[in-house]
C-alpha positions as CSV (number, residue, x, y, z in Angstrom):
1,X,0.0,0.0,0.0
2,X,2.7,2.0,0.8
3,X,3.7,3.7,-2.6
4,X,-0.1,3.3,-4.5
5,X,-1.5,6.9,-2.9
6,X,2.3,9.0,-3.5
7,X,2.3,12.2,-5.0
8,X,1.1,15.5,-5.5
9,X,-3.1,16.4,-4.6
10,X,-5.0,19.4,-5.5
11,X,-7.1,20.3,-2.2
12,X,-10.2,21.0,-4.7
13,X,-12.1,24.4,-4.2
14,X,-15.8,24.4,-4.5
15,X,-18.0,26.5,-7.2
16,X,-20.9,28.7,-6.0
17,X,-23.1,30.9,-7.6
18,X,-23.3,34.9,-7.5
19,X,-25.7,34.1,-4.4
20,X,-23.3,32.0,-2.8
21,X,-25.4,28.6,-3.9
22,X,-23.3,25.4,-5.1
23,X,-22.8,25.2,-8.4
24,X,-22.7,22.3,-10.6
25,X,-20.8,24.3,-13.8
26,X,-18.6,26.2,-12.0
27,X,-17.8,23.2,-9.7
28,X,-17.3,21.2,-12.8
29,X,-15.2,24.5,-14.4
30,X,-12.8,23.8,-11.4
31,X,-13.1,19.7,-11.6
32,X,-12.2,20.2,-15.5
33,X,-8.8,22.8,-14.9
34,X,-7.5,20.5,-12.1
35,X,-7.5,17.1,-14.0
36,X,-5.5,18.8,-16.8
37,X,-2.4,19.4,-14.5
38,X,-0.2,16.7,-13.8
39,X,-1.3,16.0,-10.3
40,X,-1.7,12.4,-8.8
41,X,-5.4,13.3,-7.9
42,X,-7.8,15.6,-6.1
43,X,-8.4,15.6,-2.2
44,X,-12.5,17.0,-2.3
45,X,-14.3,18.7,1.2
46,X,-11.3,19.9,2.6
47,X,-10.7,23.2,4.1
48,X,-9.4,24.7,0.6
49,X,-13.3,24.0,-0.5
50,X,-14.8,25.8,2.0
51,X,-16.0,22.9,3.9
52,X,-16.2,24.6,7.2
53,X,-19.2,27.1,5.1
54,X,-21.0,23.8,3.9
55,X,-23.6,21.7,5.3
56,X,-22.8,17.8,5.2
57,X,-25.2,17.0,2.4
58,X,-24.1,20.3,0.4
59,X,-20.1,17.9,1.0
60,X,-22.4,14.7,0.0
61,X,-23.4,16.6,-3.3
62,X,-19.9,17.5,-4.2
63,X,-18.4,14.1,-3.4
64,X,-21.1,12.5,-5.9
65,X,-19.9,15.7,-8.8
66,X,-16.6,14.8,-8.5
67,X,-16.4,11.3,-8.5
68,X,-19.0,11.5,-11.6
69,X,-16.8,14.4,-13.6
70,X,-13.2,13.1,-12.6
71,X,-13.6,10.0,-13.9
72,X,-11.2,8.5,-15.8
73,X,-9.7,12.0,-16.0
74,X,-7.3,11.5,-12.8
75,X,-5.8,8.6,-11.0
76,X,-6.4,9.1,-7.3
77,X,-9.6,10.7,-5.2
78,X,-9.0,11.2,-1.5
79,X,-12.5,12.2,0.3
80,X,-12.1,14.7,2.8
81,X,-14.7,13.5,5.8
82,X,-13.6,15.3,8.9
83,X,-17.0,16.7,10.4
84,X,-17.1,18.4,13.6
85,X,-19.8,15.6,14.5
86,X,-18.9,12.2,13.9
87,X,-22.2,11.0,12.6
88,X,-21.7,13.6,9.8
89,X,-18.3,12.1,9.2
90,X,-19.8,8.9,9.2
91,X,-22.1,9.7,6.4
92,X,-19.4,11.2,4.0
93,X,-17.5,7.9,4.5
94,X,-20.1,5.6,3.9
95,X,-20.6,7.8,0.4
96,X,-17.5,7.4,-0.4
97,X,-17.2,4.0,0.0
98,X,-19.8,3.6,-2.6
99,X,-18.7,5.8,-5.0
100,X,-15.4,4.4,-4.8
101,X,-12.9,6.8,-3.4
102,X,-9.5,5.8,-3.2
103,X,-8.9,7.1,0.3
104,X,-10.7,8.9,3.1
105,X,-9.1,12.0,5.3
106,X,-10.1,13.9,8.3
107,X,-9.5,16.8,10.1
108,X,-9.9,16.1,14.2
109,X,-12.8,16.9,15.5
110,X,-12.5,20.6,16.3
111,X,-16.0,22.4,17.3
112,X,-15.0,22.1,21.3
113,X,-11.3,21.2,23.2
114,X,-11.7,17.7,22.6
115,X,-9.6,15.7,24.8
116,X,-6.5,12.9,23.5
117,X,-8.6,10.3,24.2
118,X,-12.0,11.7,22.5
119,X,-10.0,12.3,19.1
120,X,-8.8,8.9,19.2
121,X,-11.8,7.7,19.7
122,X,-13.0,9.9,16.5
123,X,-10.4,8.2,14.4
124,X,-11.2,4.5,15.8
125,X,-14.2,5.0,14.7
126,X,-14.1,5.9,11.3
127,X,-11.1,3.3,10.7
128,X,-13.5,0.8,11.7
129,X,-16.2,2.0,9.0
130,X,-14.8,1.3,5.7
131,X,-11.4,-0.7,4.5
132,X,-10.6,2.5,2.7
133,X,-7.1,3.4,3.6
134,X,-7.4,6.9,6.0
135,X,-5.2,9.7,6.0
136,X,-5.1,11.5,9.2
137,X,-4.7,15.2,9.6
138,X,-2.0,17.5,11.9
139,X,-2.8,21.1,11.6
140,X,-2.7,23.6,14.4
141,X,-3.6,26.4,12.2
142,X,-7.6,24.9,12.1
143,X,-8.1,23.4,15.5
144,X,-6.0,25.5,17.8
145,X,-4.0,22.9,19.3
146,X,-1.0,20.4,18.4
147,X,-1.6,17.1,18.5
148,X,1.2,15.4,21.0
149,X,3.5,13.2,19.6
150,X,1.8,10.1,22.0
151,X,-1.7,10.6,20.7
152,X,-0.2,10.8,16.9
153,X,1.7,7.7,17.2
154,X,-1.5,5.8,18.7
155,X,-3.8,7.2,15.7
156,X,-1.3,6.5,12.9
157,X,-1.4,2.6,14.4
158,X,-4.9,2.4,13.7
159,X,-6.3,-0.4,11.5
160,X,-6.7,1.5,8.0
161,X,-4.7,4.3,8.7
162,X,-1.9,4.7,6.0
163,X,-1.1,8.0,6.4
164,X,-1.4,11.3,7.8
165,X,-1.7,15.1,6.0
166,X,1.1,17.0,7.9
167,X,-0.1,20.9,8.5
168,X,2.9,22.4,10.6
169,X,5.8,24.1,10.5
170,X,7.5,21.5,12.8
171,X,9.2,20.1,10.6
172,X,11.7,18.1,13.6
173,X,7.8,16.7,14.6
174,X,7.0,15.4,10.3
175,X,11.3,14.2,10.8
176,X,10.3,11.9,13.9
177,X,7.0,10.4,12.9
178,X,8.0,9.3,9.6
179,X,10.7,7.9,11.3
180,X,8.7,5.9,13.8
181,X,6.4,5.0,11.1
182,X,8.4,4.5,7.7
183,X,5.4,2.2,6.0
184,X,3.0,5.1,6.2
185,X,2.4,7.8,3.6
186,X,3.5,11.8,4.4
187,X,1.7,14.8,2.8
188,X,2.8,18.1,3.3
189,X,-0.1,20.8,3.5
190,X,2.2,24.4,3.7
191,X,2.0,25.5,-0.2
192,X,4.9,28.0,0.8
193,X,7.7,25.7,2.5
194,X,6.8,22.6,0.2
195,X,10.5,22.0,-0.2
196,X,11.5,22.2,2.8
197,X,9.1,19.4,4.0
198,X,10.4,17.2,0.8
199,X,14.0,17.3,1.7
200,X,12.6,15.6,4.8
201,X,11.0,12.6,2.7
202,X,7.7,13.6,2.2
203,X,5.3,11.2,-0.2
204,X,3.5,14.3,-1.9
205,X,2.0,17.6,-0.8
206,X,-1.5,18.4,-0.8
207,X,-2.8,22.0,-1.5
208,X,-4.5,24.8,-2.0
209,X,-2.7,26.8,-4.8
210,X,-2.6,23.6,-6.9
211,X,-5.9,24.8,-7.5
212,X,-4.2,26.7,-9.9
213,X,-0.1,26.3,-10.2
214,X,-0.2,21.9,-9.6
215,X,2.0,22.0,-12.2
216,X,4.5,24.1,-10.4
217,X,4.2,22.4,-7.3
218,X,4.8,18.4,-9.1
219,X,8.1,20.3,-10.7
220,X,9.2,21.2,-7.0
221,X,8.7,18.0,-6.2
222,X,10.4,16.4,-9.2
223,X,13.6,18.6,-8.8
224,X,13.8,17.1,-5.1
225,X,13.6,13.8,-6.3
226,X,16.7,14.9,-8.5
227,X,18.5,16.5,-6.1
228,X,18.4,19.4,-7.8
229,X,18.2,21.7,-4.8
230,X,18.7,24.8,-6.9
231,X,15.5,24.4,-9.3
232,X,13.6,23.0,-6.3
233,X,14.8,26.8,-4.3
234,X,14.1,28.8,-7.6
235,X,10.5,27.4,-8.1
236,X,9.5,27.3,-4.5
237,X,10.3,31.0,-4.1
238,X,8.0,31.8,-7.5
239,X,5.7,29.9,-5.5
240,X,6.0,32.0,-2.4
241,X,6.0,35.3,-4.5
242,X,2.1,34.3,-5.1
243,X,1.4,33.7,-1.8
244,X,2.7,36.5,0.0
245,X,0.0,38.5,-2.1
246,X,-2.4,35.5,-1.4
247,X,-1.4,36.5,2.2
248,X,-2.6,40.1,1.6
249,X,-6.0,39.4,-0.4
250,X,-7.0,36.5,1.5
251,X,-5.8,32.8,0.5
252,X,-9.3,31.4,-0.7
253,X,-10.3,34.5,-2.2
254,X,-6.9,35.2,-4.0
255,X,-7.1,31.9,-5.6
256,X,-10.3,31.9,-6.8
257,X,-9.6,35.4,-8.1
258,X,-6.7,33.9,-9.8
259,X,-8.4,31.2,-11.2
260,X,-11.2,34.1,-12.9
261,X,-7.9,35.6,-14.4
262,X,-6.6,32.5,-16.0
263,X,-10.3,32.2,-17.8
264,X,-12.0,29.6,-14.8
265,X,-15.5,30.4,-13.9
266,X,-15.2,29.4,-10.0
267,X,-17.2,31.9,-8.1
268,X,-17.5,33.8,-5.5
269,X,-16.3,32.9,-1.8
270,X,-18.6,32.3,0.4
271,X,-19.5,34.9,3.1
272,X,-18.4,36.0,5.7
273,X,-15.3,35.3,3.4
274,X,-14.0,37.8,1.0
275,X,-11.5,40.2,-0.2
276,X,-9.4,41.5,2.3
277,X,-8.0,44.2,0.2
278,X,-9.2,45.7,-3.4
279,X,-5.7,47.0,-4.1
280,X,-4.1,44.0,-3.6
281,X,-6.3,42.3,-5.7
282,X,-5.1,44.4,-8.6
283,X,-1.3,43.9,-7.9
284,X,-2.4,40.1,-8.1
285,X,-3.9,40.2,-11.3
286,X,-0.9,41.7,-12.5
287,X,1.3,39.2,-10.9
288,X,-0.5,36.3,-12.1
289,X,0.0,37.9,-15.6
290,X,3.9,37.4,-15.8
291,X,5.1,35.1,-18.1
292,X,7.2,33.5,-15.5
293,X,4.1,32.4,-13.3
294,X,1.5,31.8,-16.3
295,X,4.1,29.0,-18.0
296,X,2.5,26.8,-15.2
297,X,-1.2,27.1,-15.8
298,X,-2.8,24.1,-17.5
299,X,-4.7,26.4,-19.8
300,X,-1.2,26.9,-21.8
């Protein structure tokens, strides 16, 4: 199992209408532009598609579009199914069970301070609900809290669990757990500091901004696996060019106003997200307009 879920994931963004309604074409408009880049596959109902803004059968409705319109078009679909409640998260994996998903994921639960033993408990549960291989989550960023290194060894021992999406800076933390578990797979969820992460060993990244520049972020990779260490720098910092004006618009807004620039009808945000700043939306588009940043959409 080890190798068959390696690589590089766009963490798919959703399409809504002007109103703020899901949207089958502009979902599909997304769907159609990720499939083209050479990514392994698409992680759908994570953060990056708003998921926390969603009601679980709005996440139901997408699971069924993407598995429906990816098709054949991309070799690996992870389901995102981390649900504050756990019958929720039950639903999304049983769905993707039937549709066939490769692989679930999941946030912890994160409404309330949940204790070590109650988001063990989360995880036990939905590794005993399906044979699909799980991918658990470490991100501090979204649930306030880092998970200690005892509770992360426990969950990544779980039946099913064959790897875990790694959301930190601590990169000495990713360093000893693939360590203690060198049979499981390690994704790497900071856009900005990919590199960094893969000189560690990492099996692929998973993102937001390969909503848009996958094809940048599988070169990255690619010039680690060459130890070419120079390329891997050059790219990464194009990379964090984009974000640090991703930084100033807002992350999910920027790329989706990216993604209207390239020619993708995506859609609004949801509220209460939106623009943080109108003048640094302009100094995006122009950004996004270089030559040395478009060479890496699919569209060319």
């Amino acid at each position: 199992m080890k190798k068959e879920l390696n690589g590089m994931y766009v963490a798919l963004m959703s399409g809504f209408d002007d109103h703020g309604e899901l949207n089958a074409e502009r979902q599909n408009n997304i769907i159609d532009y990720a499939v083209r880049q050479r990514v392994r596959g698409l992680y759908v109902g994570g953060s990056s598609a708003e998921s926390g803004l969603m009601s679980t059968d709005e996440l139901l409705v997408q699971q069924a579009w993407v598995s429906e319109r990816a098709s054949g078009k991309t070799d690996k679909l992870i389901a995102h199914v981390g649900q504050p409640n756990l019958a929720d998260s039950i639903k999304l994996v049983r769905q993707a069970a039937r549709l066939e998903y490769d692989a679930l994921s999941a946030l912890p639960p994160h409404s309330y301070r949940f204790s070590d033993q109650e988001i063990l408990s989360y995880y036990q549960a939905l590794a005993k609900e399906t044979d699909l291989p799980l991918i658990v989550y470490e991100v501090p960023v979204r649930t306030g809290r880092d998970l200690p290194m005892e509770l992360l060894d426990e969950i990544m021992k779980l039946p099913n669990v064959t790897g875990i999406k790694f959301t930190s800076s601590d990169l000495f933390k990713l360093s000893i757990l693939k360590r203690r578990h060198p049979d499981k797979h390690f994704y790497f969820g900071f856009d900005e500091i990919y590199a960094s992460a893969a000189i560690m060993g990492t099996d692929g990244g998973i993102g937001t901004t390969y909503n848009v520049l996958g094809n940048l972020y599988v070169a990255i990779d690619d010039a680690i696996r060459n130890s070419d260490l120079v390329e891997a720098r050059r790219l990464q910092v194009l990379s964090q060019r984009y974000i640090e004006l991703l930084f100033e618009t807002g992350v999910l807004p920027g790329v989706k106003l990216t993604m209207q620039a390239i020619g993708i009808d995506c859609g609004p945000v949801r509220a209460p997200l939106k623009l943080l700043s109108k003048e640094a939306a302009q100094h995006l588009k122009a950004f996004v307009a270089l030559p040395e940043l478009a060479k890496w959409y699919a569209n060319n």
